[in-house]
PyMOL Python script that loads the backbone (N, CA, C, O; Angstrom):
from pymol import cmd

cmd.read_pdbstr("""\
ATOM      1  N   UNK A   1      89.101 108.023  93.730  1.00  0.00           N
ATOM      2  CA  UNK A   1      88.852 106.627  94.040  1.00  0.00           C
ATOM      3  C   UNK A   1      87.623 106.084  93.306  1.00  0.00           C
ATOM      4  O   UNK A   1      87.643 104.978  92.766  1.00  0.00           O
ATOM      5  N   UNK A   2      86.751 106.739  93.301  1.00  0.00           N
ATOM      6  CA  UNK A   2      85.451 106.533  91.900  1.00  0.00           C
ATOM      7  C   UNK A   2      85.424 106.565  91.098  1.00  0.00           C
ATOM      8  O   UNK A   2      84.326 106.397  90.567  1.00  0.00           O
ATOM      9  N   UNK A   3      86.473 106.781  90.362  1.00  0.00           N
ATOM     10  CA  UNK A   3      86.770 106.314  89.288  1.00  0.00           C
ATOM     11  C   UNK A   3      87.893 105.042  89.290  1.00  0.00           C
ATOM     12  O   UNK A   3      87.632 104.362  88.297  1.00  0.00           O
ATOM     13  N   UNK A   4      88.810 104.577  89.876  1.00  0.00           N
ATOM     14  CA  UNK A   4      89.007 103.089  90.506  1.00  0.00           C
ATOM     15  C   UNK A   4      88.339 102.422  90.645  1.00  0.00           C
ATOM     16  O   UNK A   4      88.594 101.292  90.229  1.00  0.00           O
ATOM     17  N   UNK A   5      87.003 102.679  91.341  1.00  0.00           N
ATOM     18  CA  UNK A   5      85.623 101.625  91.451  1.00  0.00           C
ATOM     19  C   UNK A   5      85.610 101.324  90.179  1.00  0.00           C
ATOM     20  O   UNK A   5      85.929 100.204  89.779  1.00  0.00           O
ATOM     21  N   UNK A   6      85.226 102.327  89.366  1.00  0.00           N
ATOM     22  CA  UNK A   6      84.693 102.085  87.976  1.00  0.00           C
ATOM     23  C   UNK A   6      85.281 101.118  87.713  1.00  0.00           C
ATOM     24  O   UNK A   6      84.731 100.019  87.642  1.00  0.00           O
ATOM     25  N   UNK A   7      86.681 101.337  87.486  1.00  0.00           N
ATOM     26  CA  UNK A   7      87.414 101.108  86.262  1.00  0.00           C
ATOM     27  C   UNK A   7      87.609  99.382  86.578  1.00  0.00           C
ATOM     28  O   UNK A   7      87.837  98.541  85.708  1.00  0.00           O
ATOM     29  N   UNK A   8      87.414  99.051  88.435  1.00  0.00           N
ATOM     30  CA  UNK A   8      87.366  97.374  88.987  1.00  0.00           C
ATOM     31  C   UNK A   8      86.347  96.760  88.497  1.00  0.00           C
ATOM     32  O   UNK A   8      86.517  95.566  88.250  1.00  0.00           O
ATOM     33  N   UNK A   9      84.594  97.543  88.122  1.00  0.00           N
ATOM     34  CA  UNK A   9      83.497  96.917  88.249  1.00  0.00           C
ATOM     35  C   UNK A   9      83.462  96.700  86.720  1.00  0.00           C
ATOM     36  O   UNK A   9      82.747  95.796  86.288  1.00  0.00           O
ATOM     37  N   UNK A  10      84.314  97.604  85.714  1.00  0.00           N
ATOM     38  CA  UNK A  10      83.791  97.146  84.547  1.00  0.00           C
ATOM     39  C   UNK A  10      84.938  96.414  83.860  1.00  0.00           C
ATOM     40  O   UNK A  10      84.851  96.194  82.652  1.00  0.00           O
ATOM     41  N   UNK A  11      85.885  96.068  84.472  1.00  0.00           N
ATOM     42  CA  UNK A  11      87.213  95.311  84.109  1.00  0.00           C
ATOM     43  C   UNK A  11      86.325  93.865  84.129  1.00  0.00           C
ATOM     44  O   UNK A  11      86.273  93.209  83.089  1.00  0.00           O
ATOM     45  N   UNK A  12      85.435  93.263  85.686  1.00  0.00           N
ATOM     46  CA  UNK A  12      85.282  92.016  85.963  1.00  0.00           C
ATOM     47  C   UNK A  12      84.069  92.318  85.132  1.00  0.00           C
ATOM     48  O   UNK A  12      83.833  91.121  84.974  1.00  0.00           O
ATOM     49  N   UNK A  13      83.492  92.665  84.736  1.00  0.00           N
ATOM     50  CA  UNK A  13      82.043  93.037  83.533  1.00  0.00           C
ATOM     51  C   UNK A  13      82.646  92.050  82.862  1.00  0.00           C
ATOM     52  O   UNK A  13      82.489  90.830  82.817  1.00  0.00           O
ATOM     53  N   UNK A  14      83.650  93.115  82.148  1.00  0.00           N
ATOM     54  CA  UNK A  14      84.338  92.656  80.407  1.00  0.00           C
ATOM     55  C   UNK A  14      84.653  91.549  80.406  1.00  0.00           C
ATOM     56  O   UNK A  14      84.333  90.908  79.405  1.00  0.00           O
ATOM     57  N   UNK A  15      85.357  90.883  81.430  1.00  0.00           N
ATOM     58  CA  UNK A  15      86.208  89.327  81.773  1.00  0.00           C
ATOM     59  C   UNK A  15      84.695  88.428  82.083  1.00  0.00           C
ATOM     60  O   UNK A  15      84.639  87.312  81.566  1.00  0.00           O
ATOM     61  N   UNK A  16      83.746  88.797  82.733  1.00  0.00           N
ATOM     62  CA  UNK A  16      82.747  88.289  82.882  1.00  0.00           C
ATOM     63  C   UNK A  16      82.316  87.706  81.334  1.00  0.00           C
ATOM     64  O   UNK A  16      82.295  86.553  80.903  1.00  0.00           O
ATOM     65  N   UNK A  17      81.994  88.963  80.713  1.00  0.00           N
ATOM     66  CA  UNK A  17      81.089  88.390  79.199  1.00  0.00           C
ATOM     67  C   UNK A  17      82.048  87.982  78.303  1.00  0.00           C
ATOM     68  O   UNK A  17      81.677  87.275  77.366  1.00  0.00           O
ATOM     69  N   UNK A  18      83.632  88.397  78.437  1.00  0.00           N
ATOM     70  CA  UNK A  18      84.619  87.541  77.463  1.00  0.00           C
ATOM     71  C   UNK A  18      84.531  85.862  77.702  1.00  0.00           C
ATOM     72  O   UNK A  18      84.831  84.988  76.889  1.00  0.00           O
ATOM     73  N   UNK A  19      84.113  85.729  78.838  1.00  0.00           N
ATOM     74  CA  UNK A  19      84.141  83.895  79.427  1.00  0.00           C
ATOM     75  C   UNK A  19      82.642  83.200  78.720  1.00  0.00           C
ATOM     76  O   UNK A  19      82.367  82.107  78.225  1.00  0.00           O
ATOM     77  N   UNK A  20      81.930  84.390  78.961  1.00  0.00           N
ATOM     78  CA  UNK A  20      80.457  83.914  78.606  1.00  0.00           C
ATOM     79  C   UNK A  20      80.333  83.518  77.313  1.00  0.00           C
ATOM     80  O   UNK A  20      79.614  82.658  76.804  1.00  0.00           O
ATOM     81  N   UNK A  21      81.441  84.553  76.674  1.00  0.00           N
ATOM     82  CA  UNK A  21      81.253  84.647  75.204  1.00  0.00           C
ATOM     83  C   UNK A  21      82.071  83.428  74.500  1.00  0.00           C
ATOM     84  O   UNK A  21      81.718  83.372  73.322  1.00  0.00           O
ATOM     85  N   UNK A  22      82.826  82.651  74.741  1.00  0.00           N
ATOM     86  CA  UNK A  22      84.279  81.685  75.263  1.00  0.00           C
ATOM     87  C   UNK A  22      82.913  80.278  75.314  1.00  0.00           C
ATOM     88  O   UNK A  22      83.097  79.177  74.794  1.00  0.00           O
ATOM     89  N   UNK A  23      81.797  80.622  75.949  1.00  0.00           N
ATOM     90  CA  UNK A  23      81.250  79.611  76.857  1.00  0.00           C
ATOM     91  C   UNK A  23      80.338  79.226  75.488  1.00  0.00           C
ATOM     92  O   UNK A  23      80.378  78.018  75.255  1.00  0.00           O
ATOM     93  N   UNK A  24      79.751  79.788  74.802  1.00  0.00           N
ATOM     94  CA  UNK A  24      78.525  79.855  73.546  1.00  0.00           C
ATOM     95  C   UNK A  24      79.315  79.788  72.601  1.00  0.00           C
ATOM     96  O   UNK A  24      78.835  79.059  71.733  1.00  0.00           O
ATOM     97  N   UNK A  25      80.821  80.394  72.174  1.00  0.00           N
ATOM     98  CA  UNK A  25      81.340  80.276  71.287  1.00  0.00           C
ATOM     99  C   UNK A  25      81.784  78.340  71.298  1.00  0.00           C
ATOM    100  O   UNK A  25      81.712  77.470  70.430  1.00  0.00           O
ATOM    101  N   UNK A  26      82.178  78.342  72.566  1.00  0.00           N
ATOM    102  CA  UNK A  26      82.747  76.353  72.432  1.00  0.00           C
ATOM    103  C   UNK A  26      81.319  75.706  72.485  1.00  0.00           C
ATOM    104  O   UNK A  26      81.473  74.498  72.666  1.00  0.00           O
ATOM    105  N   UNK A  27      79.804  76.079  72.385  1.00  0.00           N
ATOM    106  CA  UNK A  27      78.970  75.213  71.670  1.00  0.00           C
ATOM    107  C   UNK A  27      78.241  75.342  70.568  1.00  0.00           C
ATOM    108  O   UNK A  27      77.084  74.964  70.382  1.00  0.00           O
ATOM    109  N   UNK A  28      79.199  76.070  69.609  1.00  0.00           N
ATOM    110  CA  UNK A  28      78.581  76.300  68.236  1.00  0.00           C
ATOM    111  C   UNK A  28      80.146  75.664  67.200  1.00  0.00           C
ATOM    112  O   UNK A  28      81.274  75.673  67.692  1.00  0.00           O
ATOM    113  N   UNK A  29      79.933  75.302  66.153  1.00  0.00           N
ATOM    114  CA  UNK A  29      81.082  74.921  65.362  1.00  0.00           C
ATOM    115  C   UNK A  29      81.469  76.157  64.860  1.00  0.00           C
ATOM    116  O   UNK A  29      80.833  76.385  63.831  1.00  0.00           O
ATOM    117  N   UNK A  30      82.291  77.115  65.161  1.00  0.00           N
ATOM    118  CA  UNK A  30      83.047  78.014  64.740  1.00  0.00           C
ATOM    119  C   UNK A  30      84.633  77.788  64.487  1.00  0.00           C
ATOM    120  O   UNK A  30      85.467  77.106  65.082  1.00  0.00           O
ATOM    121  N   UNK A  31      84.718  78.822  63.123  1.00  0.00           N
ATOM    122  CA  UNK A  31      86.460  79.299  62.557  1.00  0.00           C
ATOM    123  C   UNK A  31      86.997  79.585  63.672  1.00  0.00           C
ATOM    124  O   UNK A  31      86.528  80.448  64.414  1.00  0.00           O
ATOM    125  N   UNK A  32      88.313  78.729  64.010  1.00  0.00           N
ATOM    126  CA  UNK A  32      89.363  78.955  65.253  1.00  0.00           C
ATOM    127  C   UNK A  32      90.198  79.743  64.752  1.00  0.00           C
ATOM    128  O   UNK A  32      91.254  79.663  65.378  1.00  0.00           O
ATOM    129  N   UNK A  33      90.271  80.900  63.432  1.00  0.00           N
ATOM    130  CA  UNK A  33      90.935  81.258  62.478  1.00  0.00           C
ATOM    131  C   UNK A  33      90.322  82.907  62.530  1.00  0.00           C
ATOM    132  O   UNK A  33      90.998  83.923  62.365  1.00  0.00           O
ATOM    133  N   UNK A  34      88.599  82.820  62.856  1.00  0.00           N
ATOM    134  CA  UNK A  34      88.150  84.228  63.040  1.00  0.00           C
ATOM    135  C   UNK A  34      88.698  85.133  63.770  1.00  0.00           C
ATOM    136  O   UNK A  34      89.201  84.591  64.754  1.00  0.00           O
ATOM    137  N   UNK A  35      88.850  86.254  63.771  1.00  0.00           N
ATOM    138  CA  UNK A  35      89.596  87.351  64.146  1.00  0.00           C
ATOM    139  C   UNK A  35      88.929  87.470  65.613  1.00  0.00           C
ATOM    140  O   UNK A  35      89.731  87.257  66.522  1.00  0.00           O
ATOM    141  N   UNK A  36      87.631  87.765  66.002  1.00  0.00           N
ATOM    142  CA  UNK A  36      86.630  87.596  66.887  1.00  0.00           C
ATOM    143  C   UNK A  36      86.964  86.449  68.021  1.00  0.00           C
ATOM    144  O   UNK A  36      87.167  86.621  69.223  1.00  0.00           O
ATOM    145  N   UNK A  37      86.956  85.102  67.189  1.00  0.00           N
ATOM    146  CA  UNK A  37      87.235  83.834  68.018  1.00  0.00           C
ATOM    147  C   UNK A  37      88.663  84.475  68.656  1.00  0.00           C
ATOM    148  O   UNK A  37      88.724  85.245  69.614  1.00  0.00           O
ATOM    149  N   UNK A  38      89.550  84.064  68.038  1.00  0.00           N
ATOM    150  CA  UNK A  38      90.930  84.406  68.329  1.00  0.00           C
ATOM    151  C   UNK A  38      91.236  85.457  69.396  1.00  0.00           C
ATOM    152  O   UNK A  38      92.270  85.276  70.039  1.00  0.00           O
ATOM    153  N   UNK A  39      90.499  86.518  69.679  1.00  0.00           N
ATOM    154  CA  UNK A  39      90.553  87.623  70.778  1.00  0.00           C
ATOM    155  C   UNK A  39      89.534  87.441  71.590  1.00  0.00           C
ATOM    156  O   UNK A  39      89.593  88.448  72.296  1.00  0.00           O
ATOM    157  N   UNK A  40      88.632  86.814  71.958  1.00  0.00           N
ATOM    158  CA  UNK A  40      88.072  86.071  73.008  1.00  0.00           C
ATOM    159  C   UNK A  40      89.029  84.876  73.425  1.00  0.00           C
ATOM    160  O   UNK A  40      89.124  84.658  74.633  1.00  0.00           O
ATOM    161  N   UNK A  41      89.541  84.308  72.798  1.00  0.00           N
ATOM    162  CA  UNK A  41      90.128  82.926  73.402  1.00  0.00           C
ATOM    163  C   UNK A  41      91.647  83.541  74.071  1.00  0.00           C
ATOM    164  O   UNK A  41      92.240  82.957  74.978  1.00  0.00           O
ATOM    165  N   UNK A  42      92.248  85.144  73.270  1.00  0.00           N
ATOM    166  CA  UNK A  42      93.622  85.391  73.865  1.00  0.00           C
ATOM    167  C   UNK A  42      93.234  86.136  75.452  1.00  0.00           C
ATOM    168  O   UNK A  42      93.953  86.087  76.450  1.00  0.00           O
ATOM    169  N   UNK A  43      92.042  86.741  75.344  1.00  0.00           N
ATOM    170  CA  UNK A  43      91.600  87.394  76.362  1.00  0.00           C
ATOM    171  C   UNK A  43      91.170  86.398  77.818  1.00  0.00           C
ATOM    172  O   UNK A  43      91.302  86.785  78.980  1.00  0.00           O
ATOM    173  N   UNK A  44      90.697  85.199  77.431  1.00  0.00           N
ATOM    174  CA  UNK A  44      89.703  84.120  78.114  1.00  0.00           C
ATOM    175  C   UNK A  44      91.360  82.837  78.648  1.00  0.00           C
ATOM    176  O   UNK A  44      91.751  82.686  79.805  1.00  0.00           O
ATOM    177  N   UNK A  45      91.901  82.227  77.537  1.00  0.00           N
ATOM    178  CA  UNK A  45      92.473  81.377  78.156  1.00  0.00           C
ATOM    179  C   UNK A  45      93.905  81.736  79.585  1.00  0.00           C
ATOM    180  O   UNK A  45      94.331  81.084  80.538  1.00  0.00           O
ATOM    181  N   UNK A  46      94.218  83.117  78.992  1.00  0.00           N
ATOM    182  CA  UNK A  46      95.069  83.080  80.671  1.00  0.00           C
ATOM    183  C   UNK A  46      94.187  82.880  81.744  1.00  0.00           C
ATOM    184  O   UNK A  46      94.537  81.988  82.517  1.00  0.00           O
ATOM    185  N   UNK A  47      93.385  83.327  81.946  1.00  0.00           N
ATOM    186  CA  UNK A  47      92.432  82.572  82.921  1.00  0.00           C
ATOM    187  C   UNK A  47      92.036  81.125  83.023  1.00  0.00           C
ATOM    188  O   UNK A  47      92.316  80.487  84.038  1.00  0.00           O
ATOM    189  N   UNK A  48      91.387  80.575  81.996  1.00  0.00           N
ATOM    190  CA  UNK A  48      91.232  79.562  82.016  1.00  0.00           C
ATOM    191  C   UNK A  48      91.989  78.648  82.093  1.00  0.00           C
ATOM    192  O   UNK A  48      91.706  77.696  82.820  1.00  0.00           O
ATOM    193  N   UNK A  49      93.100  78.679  81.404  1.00  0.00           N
ATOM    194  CA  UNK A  49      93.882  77.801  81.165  1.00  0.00           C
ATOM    195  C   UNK A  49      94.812  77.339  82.720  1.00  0.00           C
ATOM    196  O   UNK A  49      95.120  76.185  83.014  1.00  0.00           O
ATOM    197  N   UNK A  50      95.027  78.204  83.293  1.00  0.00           N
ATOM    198  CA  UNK A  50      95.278  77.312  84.946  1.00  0.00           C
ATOM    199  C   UNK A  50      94.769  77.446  85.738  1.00  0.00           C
ATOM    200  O   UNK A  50      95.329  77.882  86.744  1.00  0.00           O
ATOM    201  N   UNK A  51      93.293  77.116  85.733  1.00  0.00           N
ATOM    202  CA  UNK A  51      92.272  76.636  86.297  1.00  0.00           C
ATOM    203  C   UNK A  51      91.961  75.281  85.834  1.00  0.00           C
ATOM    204  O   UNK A  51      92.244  74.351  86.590  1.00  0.00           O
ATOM    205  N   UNK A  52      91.417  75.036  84.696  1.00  0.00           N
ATOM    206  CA  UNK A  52      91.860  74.004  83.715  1.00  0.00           C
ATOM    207  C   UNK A  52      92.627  72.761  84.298  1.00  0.00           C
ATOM    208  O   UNK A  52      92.171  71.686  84.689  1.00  0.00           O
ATOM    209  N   UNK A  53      94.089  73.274  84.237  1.00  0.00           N
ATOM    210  CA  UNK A  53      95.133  72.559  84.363  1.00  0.00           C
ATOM    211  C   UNK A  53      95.326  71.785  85.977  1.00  0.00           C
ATOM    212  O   UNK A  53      96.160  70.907  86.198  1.00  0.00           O
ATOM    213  N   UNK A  54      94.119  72.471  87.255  1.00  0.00           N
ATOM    214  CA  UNK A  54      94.568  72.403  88.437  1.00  0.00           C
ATOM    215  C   UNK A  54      92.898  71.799  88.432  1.00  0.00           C
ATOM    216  O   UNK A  54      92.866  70.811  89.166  1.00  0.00           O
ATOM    217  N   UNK A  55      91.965  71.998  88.026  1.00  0.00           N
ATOM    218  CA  UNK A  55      90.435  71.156  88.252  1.00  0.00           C
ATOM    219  C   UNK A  55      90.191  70.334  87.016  1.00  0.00           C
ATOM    220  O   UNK A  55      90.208  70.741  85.854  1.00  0.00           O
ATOM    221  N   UNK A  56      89.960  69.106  87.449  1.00  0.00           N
ATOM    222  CA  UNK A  56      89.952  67.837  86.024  1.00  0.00           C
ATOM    223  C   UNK A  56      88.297  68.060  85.740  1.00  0.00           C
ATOM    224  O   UNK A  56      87.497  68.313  86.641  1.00  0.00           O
ATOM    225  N   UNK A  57      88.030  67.952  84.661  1.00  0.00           N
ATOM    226  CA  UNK A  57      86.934  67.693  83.814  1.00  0.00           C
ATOM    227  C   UNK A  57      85.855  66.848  84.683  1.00  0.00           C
ATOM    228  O   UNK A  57      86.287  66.203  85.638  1.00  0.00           O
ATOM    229  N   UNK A  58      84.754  66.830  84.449  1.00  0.00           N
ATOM    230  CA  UNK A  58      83.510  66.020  85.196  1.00  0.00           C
ATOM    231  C   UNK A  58      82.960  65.357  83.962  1.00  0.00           C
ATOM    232  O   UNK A  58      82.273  66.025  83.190  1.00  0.00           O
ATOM    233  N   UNK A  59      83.117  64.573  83.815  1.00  0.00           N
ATOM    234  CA  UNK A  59      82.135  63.738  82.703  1.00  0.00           C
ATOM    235  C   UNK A  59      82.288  64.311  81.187  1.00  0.00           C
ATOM    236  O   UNK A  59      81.427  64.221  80.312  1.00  0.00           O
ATOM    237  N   UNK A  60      83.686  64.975  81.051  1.00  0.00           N
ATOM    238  CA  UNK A  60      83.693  66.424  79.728  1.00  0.00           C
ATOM    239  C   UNK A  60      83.058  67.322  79.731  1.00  0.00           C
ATOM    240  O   UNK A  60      82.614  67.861  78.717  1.00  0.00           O
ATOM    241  N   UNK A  61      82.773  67.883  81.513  1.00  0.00           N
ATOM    242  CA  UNK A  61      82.124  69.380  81.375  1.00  0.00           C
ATOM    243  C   UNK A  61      83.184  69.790  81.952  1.00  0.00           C
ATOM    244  O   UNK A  61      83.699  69.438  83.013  1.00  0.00           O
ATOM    245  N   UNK A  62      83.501  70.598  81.154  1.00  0.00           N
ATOM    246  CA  UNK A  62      84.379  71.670  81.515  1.00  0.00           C
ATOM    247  C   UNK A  62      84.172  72.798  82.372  1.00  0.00           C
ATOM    248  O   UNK A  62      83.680  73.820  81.893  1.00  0.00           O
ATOM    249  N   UNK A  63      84.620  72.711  84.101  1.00  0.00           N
ATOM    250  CA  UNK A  63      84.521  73.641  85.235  1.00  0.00           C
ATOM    251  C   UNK A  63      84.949  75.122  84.963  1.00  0.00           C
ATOM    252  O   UNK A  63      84.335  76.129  85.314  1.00  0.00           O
ATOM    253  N   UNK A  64      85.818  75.072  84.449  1.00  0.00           N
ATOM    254  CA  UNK A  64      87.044  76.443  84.794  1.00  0.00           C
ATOM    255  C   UNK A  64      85.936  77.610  84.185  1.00  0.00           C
ATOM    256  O   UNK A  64      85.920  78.748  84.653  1.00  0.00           O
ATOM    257  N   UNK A  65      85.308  77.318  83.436  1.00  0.00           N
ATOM    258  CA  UNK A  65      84.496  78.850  83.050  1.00  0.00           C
ATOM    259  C   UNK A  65      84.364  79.501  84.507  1.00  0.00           C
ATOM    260  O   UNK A  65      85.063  80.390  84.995  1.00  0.00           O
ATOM    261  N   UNK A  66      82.990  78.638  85.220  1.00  0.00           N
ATOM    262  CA  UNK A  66      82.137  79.120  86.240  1.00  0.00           C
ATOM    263  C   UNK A  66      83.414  79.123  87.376  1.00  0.00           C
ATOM    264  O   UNK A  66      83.285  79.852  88.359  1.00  0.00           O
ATOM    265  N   UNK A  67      84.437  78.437  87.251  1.00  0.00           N
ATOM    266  CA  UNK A  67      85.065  78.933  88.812  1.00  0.00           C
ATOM    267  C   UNK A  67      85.650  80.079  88.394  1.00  0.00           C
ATOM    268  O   UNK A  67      85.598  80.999  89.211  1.00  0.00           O
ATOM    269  N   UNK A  68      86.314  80.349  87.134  1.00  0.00           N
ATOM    270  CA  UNK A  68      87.166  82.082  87.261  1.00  0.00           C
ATOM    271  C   UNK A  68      85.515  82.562  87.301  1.00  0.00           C
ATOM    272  O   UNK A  68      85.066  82.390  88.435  1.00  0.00           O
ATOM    273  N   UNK A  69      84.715  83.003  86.546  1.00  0.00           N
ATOM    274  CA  UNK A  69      83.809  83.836  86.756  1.00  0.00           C
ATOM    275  C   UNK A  69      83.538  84.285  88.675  1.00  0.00           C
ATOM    276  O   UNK A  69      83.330  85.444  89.037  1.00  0.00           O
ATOM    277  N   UNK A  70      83.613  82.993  89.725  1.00  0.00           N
ATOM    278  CA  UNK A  70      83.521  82.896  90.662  1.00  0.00           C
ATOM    279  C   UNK A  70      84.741  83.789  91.140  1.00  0.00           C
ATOM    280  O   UNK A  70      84.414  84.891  91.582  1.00  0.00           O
ATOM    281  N   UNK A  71      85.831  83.549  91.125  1.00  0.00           N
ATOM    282  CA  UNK A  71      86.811  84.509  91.225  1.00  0.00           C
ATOM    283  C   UNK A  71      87.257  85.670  90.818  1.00  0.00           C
ATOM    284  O   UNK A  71      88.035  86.337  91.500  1.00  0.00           O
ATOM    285  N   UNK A  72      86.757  86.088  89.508  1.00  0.00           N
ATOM    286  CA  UNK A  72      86.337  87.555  89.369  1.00  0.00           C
ATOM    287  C   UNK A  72      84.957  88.079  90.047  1.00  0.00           C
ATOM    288  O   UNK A  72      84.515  89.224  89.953  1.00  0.00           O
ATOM    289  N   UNK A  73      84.725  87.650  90.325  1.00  0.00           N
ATOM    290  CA  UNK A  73      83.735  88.382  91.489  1.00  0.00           C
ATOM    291  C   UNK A  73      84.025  88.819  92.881  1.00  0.00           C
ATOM    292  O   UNK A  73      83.773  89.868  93.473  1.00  0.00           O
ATOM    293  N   UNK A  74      84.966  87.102  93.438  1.00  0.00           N
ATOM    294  CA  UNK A  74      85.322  87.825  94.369  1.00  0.00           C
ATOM    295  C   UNK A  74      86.282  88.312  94.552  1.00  0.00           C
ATOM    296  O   UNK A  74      86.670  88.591  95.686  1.00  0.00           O
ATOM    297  N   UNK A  75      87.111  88.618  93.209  1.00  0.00           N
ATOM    298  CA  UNK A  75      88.805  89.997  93.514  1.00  0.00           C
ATOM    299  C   UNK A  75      87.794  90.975  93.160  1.00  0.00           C
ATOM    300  O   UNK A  75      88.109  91.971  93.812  1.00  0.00           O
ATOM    301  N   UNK A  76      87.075  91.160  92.695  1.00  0.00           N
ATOM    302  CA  UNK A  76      86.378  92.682  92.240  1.00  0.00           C
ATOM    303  C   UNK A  76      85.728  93.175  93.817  1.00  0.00           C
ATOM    304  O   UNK A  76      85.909  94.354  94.121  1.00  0.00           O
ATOM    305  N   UNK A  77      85.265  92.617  94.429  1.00  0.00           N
ATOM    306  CA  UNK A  77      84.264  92.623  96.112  1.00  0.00           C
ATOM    307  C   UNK A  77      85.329  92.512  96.774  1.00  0.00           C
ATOM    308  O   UNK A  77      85.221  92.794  97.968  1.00  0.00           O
ATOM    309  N   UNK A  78      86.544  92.129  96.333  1.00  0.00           N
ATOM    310  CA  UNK A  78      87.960  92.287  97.386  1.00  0.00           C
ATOM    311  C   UNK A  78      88.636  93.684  97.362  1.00  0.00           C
ATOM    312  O   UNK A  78      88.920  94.447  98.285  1.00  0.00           O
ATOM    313  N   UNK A  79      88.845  93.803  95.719  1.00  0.00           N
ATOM    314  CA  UNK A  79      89.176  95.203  95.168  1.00  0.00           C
ATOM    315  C   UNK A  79      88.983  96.414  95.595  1.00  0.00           C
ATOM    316  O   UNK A  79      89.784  97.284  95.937  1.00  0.00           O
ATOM    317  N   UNK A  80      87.512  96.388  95.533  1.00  0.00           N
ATOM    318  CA  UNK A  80      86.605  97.446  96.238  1.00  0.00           C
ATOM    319  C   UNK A  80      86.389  97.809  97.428  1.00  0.00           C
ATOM    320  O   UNK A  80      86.238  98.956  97.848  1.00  0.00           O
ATOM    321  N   UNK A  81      86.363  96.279  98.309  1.00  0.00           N
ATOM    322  CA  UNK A  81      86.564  96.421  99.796  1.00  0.00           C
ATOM    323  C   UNK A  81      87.900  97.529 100.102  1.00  0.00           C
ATOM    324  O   UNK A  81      87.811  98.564 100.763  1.00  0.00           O
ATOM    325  N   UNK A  82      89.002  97.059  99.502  1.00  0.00           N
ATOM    326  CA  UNK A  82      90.224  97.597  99.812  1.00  0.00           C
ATOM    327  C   UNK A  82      90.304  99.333  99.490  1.00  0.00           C
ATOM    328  O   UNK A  82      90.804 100.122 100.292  1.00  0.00           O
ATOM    329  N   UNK A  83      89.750  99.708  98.251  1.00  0.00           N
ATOM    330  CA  UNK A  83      89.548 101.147  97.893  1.00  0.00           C
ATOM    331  C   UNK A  83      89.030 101.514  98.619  1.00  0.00           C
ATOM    332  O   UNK A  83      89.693 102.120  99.460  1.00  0.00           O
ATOM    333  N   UNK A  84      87.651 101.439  98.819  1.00  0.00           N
ATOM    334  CA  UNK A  84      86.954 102.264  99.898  1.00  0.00           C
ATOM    335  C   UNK A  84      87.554 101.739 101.222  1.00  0.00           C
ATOM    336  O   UNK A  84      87.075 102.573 101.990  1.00  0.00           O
ATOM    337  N   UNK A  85      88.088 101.134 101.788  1.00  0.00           N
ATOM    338  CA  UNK A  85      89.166 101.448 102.978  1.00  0.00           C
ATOM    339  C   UNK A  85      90.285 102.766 103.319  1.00  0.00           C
ATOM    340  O   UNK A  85      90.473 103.619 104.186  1.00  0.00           O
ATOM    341  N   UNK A  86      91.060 102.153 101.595  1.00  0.00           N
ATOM    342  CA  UNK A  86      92.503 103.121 101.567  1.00  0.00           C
ATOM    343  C   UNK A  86      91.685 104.397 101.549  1.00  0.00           C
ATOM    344  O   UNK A  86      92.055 105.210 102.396  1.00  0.00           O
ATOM    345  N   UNK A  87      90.464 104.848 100.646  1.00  0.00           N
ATOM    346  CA  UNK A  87      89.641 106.471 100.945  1.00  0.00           C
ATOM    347  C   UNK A  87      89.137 106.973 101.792  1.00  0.00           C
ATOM    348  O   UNK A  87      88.678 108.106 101.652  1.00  0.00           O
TER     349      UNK A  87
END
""", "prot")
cmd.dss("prot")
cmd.show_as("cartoon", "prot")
cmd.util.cbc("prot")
cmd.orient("prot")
């Protein structure tokens, strides 16, 4: 089962800094063509993208980063709750 922990805490890590990275990449003018861009955005928009689609924009700030980040936190603290139960 400790290694399940692991494998929950560093899944929402990776999804964590893929969003972050998603978040700095959309305020710099970057190639939508880079190999880099392109696998952050395939990794980042299933998430984002229906969140997005279900919370409207505030003034053109774009929400959906900080609410999935909010929700990978709490399936990972859900995740874990549940492992160390089923052990």
């Amino acid at each position: 089962m400790r290694l399940l922990n692991t494998f929950v805490v560093l899944l929402a890590r990776a999804l964590n800094l893929a969003i972050f990275a998603r978040i700095l990449l959309s305020w710099m003018p970057v190639d939508k063509g880079n190999r880099l861009v392109r696998i952050v955005y395939e990794i980042t928009e299933p998430m984002l993208g229906p969140i997005r689609r279900v919370v409207p924009t505030l003034g053109g700030l774009d929400l959906s980063p900080m609410i999935a980040i909010i929700l990978i936190q709490v399936a990972e603290r859900a995740l874990i709750m549940i492992l160390q139960t089923v052990a």
